[in-house]
N, C-alpha and C positions, 0 to 999 in steps of 0.2 A: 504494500500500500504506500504509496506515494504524501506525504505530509513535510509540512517545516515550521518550523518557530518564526513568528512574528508579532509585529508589537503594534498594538491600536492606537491611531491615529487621532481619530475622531468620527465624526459623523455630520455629510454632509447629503446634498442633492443634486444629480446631472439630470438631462433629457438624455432621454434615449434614439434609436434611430429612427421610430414613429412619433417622436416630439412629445412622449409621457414623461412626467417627471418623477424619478425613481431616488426614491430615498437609501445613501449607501453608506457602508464605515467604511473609512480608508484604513488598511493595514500596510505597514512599511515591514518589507523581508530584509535583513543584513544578509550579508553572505553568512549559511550557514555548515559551521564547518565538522568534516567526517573526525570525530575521535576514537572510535573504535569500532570495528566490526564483529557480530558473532554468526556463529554458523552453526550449521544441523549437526554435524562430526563433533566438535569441540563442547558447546553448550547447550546441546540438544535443539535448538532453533533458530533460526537465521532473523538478526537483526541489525539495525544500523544506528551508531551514538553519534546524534548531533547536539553541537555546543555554540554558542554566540557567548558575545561581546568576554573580550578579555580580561582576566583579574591582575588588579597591580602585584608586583613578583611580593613585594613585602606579606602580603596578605594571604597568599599561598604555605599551604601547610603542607610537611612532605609527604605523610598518608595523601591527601588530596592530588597532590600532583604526581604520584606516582602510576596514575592512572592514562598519563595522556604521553606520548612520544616527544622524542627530543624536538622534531621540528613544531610541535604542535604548542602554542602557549595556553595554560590553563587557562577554562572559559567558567562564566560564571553560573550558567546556566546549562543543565542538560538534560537531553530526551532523549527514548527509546524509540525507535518504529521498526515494527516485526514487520518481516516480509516486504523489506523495500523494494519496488519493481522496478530498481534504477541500478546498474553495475558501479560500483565505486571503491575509491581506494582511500587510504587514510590520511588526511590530511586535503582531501580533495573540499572543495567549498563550492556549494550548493546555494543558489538561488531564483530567481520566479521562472528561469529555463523550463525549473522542474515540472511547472503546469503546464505546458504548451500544450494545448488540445482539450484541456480540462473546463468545462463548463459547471460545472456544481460542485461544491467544497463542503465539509463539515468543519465545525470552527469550534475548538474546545479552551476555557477560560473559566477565572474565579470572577465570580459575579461579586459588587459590589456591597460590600458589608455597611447593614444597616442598623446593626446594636442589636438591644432591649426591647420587640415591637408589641404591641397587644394583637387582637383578634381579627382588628378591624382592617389593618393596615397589613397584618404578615397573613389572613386566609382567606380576606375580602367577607367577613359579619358586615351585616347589614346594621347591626345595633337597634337601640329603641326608640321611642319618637324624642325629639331633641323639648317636648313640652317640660316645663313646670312638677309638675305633679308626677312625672313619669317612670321618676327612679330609679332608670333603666334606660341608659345611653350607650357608655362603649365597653359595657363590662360581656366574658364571654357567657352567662348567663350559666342555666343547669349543668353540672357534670360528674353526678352520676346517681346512685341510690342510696335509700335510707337506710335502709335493715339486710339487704341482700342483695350483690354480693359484698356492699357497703364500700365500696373499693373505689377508684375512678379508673379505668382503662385503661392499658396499653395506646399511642398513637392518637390519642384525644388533640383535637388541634386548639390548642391554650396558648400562650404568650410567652414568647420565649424568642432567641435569638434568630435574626431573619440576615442571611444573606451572605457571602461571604465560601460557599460552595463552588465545587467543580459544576461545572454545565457544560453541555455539549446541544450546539444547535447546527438540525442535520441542513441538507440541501439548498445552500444559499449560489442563489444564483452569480456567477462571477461575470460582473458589467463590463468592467473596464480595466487593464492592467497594462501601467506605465513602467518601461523597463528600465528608460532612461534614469528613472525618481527611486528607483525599487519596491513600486506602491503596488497593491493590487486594490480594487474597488467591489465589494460583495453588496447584494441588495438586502436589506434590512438593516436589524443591530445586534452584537454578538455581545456576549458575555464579559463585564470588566471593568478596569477604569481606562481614562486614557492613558496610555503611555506603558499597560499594562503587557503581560506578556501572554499570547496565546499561540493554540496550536493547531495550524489548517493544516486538511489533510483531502484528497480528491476525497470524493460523496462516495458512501456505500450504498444508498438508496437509488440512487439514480446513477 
């Protein structure tokens, strides 16, 4: 499977080539470089380590860095992808080549962390009438029984920490990709902050 590390832009809007206007995040790919390879013989399954942006040498521990080859400088970041349908070698650097042909990507990121939320805000409760009298506005109301099994349930959706997760959003359409910039352009919005780090990989559904 075909994927690489890139880092969100933002999100903006182009027309397209029937003059819609299509709402897109920009993702910028670095060159992303091979740091090691595994295979079916050796570790029982064939994969490819890629790593970006480089760490200053002070900052490198030697456990850490004895994972990556002399010509290669330790990176700060790194990923696995099983079964890359790309031949490579180590030290080799990888970037938006890798789509050429590719019209739909899955986009996988940490969604933006939101705290402490209540019911209303982290399950979509409709709550109670905002009157006076009503006693009952944004609390999540009954949760569970009196006498038997007197307990409150497993999975009950109560208030608690919203956000902040791995997500993966599949089949986004790839609009526009500038090779010049190292940007590529997907329709919608992907999981994250800006300037965040995420991982497009060609669509398994499509």
């Amino acid at each position: 499977m075909l994927g690489l590390m890139a880092k969100k832009v933002g999100m903006t809007q182009v027309f397209d080539e029937e003059g819609n206007l299509v709402p897109v995040t920009v993702l910028r790919i670095d060159p992303n470089t091979v740091v090691a390879r595994k295979t079916a013989d050796k570790d029982g399954y064939s994969a490819v380590l890629l790593g970006v942006d480089d760490m200053k040498q002070s900052r490198v521990s030697k456990p850490y860095a004895g994972q990556f080859s002399e010509n290669i400088k330790p990176k700060k970041r790194i990923r696995e992808f099983r079964d890359f349908e790309k031949e490579v070698a180590d030290g080799d650097e990888l970037g938006i080549e890798v789509f050429e042909g590719v019209r739909y990507v899955d986009v996988t990121g940490v969604s933006k962390g939101k705290g402490m939320q209540g019911v209303i805000k982290r399950w979509g409760f409709s709550g109670g009438r905002a009157s006076h009298g009503s006693k009952f506005h944004r609390e999540p109301g009954s949760t569970g029984q009196s006498t038997y099994p007197g307990r409150t349930f497993k999975n009950m959706k109560l208030p608690g920490r919203m956000g902040r997760e791995q997500k993966t959003v599949l089949s986004l359409r790839l609009i526009k990709v500038d090779t010049e910039n190292k940007l590529i352009m997907v329709r919608g919005a992907v999981p994250g902050i800006n300037k965040g780090l995420v991982v497009v990989r060609a669509a398994v559904k499509k």
